[in-house]
Structure formats: structure tokens, C-alpha cells
C-alpha positions in Angstrom: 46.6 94.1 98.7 48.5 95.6 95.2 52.6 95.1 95.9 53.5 97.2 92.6 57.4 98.1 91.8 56.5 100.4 89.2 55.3 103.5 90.3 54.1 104.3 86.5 51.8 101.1 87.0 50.4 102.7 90.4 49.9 105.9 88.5 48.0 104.5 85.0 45.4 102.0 87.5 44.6 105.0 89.3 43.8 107.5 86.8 43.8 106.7 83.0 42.7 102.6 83.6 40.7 103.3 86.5 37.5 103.2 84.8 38.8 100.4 82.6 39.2 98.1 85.4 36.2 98.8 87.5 38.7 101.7 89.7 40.5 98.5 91.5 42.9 100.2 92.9 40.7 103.0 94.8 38.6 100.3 96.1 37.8 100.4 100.3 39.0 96.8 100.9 41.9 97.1 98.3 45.7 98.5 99.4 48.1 99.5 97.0 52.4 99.6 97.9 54.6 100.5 95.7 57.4 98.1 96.5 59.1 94.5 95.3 56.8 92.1 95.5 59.6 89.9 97.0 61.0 92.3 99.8 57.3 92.9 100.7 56.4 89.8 101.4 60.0 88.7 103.0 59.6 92.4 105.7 55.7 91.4 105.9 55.5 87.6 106.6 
């Protein structure tokens, strides 16, 4: 799991640093949310 707040973060991994680190984020076993880290884990636990 990625908990990311900043869609602009989301959107670099997955396109322009994909290739830079190893496409992480489009991995099968590897989820990415675009929310507060915080209020993901407090709605999720």
C-alpha cells in the first residue's frame, strides 16, 4: 500500500519516475490512494 496526499506525487511515480524507481507504483501487489496518511489509517484500522 502507497497512502499519498499529493496527487502531483501519484502522477510523477507513475509516469516520469516510473522507470526510475523500478515502476513501483504500477506493481500487481502494490496499491496506491491518494489520501492523508493519517485519516487512512484512522477510517482503515
Amino acid at each position: 500500500w502507497v497512502v499519498e496526499s499529493n496527487p502531483t506525487i501519484i502522477e510523477l511515480m507513475e509516469r516520469e519516475y516510473a522507470e526510475f524507481s523500478g515502476d513501483i507504483y504500477d506493481r500487481e501487489n502494490v496499491r496506491v490512494v491518494n489520501e492523508i496518511g493519517r485519516s487512512y489509517i484512522r477510517e482503515n484500522n
